[in-house]
C-alpha positions as CSV (number, residue, x, y, z in Angstrom):
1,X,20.1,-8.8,36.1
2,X,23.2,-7.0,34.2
3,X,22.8,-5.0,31.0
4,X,23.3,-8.3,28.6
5,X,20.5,-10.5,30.5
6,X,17.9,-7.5,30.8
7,X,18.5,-7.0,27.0
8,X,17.8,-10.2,26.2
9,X,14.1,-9.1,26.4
10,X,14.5,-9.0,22.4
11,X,15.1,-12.0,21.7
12,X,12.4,-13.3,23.4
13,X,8.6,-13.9,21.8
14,X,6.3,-11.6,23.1
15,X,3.4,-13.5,22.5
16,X,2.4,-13.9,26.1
17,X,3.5,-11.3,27.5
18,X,1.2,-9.3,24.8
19,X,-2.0,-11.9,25.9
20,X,-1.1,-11.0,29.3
21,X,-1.3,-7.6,29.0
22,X,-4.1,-7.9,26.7
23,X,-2.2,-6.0,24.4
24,X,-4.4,-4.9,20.8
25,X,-2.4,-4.8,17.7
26,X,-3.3,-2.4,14.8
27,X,-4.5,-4.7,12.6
28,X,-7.0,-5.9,15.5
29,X,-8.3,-2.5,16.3
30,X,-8.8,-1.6,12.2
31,X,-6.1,1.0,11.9
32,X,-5.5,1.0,8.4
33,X,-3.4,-1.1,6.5
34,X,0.2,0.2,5.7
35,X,1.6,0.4,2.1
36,X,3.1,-3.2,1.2
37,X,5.6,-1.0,-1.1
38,X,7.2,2.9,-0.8
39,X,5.9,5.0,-2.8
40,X,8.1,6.6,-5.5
41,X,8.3,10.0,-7.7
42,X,7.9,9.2,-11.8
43,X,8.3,12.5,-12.6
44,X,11.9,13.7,-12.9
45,X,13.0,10.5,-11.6
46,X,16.0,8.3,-13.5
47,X,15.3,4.4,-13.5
48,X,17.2,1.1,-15.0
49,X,15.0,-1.3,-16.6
50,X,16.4,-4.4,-15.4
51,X,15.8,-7.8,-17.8
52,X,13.7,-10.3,-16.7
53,X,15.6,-13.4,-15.0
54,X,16.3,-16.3,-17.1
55,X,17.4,-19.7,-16.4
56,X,20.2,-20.0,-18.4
57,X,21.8,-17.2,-16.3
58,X,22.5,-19.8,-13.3
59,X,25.7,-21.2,-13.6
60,X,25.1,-24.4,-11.1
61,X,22.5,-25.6,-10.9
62,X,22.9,-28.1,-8.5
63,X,21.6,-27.0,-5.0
64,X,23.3,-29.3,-3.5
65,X,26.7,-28.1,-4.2
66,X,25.6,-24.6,-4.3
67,X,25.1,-25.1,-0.1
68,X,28.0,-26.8,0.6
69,X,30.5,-24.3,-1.6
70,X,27.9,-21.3,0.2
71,X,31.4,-18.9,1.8
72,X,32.0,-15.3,2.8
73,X,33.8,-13.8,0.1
74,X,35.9,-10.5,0.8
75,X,38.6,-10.2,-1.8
76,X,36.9,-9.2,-5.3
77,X,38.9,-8.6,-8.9
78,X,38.2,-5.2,-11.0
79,X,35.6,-7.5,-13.4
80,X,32.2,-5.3,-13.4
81,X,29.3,-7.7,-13.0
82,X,26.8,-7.5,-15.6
83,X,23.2,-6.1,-15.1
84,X,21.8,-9.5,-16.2
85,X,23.2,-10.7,-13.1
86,X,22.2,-7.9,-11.0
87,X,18.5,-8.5,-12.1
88,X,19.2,-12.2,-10.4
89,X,20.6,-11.4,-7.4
90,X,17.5,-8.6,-6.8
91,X,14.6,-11.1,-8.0
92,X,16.2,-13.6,-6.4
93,X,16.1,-11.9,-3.1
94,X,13.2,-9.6,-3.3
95,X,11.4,-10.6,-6.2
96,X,7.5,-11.0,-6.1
97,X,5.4,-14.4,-7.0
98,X,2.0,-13.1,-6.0
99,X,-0.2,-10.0,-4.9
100,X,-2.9,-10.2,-2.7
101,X,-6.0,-8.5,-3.3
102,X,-5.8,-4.7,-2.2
103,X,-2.3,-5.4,-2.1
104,X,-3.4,-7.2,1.6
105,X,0.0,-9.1,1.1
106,X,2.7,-10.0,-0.9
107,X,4.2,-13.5,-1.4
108,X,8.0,-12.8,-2.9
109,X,11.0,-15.2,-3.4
110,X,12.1,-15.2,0.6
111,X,9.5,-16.2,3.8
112,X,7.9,-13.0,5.9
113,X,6.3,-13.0,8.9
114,X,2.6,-12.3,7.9
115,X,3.3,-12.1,4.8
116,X,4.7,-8.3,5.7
117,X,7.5,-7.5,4.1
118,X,9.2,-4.9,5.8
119,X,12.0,-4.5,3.8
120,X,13.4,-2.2,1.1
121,X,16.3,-2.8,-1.2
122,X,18.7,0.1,-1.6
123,X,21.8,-0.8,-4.3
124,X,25.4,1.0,-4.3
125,X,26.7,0.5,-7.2
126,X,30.5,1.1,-7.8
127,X,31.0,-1.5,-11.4
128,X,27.6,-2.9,-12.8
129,X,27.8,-3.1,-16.7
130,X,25.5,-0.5,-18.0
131,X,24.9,1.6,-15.0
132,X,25.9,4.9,-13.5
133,X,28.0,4.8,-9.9
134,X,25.1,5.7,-7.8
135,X,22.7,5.1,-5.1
136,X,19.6,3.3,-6.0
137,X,16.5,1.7,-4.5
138,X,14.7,-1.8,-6.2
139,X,11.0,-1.1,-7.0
140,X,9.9,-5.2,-6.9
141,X,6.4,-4.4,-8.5
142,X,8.2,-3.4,-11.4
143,X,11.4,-5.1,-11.3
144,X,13.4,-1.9,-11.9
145,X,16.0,0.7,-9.8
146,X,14.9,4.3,-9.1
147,X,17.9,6.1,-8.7
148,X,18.5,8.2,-5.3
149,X,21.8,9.6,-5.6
150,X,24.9,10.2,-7.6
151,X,28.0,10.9,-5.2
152,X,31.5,11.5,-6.6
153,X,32.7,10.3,-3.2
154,X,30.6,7.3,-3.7
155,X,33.0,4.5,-2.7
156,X,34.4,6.4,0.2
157,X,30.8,7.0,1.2
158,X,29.8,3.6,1.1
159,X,33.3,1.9,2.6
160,X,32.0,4.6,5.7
161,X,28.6,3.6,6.1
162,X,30.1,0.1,6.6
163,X,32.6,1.1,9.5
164,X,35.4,1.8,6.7
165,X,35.8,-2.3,6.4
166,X,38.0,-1.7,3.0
167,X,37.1,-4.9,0.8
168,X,33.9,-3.0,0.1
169,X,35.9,-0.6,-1.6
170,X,36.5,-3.5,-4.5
171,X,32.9,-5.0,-5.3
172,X,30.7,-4.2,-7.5
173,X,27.7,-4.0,-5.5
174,X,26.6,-3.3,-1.7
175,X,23.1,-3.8,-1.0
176,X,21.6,-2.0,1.8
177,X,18.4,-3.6,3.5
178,X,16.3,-1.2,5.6
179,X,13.2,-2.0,6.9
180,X,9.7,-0.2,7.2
181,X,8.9,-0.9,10.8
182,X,5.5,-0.5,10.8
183,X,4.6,-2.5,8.1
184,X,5.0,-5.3,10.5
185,X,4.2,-4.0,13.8
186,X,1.3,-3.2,12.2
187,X,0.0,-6.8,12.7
188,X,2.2,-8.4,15.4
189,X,3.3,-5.1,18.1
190,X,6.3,-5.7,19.7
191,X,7.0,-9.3,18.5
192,X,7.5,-7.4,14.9
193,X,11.4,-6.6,15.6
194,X,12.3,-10.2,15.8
195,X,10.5,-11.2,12.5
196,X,12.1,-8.0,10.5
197,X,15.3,-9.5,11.3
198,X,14.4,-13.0,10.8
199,X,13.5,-11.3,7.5
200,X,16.8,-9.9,7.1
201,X,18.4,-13.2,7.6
202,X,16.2,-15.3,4.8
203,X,16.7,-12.2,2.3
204,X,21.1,-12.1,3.0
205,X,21.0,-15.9,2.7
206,X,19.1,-16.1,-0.5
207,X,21.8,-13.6,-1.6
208,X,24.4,-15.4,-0.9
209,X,22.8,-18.5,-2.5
210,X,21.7,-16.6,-5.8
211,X,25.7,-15.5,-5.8
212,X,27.4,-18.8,-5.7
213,X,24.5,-20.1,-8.5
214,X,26.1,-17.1,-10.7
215,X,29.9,-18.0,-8.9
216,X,29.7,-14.2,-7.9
217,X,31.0,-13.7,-4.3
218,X,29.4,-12.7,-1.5
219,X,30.1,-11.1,2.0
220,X,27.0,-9.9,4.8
221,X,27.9,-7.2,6.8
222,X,26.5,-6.4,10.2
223,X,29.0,-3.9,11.0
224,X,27.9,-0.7,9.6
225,X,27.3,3.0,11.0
226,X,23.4,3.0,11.5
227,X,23.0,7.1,12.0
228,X,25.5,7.9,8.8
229,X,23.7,4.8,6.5
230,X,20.5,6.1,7.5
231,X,21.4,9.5,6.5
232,X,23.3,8.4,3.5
233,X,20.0,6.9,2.0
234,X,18.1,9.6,2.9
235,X,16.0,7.8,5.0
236,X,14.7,9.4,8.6
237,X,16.1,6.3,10.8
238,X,12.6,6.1,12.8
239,X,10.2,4.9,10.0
240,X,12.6,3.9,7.9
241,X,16.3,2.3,9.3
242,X,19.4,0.1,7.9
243,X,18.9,-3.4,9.6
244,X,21.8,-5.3,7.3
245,X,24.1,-5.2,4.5
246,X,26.0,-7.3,1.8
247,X,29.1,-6.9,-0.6
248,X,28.7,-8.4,-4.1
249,X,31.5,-8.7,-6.5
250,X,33.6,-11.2,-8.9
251,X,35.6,-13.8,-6.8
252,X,39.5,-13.4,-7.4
253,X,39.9,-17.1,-7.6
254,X,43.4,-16.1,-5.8
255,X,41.4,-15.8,-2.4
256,X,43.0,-17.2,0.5
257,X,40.4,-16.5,3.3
């Protein structure tokens, strides 16, 4: 078995293999819940009130067409996207429906293994009408940003944490997805890594779908620098890690490819 085959073990469910070895998850052996959301300082802290989502912000409506015109965009004009639309693109991709009692689980605007939600929403913004060039992480309890960092190198920051691909330099958003590991392996062990991906995947394409609704463009990137991301967001890359990331900006209807 070569390197690629063994690591294969991934992709695999684990689900027998864990019966086999009569492996116990957390949740079965009472260890206590983990936080459904990361906990945040009020004091001292700057946020963004972002407007509630309304209908009339949703340019097609027709799903339909939505999927088939559904590309990669790379090539963005200078237009700013407005924080109207930014409030879309975050509710539309994180946004919660329901909370269950205790906060046992939270039902949001994408599928989750369990219900688990592992990950976090983190929000460079270079040209959002209305707010500061700046790190910042979505709070979807309160449908707001908490601001993590200012950076004047923010754009040549950003471009680095995804492997210096230049279109990001020209949109007007990159969201950064990182998940909370244990959130999920908290109920299902090893088989957790494949559902915090799976995640990943549902949250990028509702993205991309919420994007072409507002005829905003959108590119996912898998190619970024995990240890310099993880340390860009201030996050400790053990409990807390990058899994995926997306540009958002205005098409330039001039796009070739």
């Amino acid at each position: 078995m070569n390197n690629l085959t063994k690591h294969r073990f991934f992709l695999k469910s684990k689900l027998n293999w864990m019966e086999k070895k009569s492996v116990k998850t957390d949740q079965e052996q009472r260890f206590p819940r983990p936080d459904l959301f990361k906990p945040y300082e009020k004091k001292g802290s700057t946020f963004v009130h972002l407007p509630i989502p309304e209908k009339t912000i949703v340019k097609k409506q027709d799903i339909f067409q939505i999927i088939l015109d559904r590309r990669s965009h790379r090539n963005f004009t200078a237009e700013a996207i407005t924080l109207e639309e930014l409030s879309w693109l975050l509710y539309a991709t994180q946004g919660i429906k329901e909370i269950g009692p205790k906060q046992a689980y939270s039902l949001r605007m994408v599928p989750s293994g369990g219900a688990r939600h592992s990950l976090v929403t983190y929000i460079a913004v270079l040209n959002v009408d209305k707010v500061e060039p700046g790190i910042y992480r979505y709070l979807p309890q309160e449908h707001q940003l908490i601001r993590v960092l200012l950076d004047d190198d923010l754009v040549t920051n950003v471009k680095k944490c995804c492997h210096n691909q230049v279109f990001t330099e020209k949109a007007s958003a990159i969201f950064f997805w990182t998940s909370v590991p244990y959130r999920s392996e908290w109920r299902y062990h090893l088989e957790a890594h494949r559902y915090i991906l799976m995640d990943a995947g549902h949250v990028c394409q509702n993205l991309y779908l919420a994007g072409e609704a507002i005829q905003l463009g959108v590119c996912a990137i898998g190619a970024y620098d995990q240890l310099f991301t993880d340390q860009y967001l201030k996050i400790d890359g053990v409990n807390e890690l990058a899994v995926y990331a997306a540009a958002v900006g205005t098409k330039d209807t001039k796009e070739k490819s």
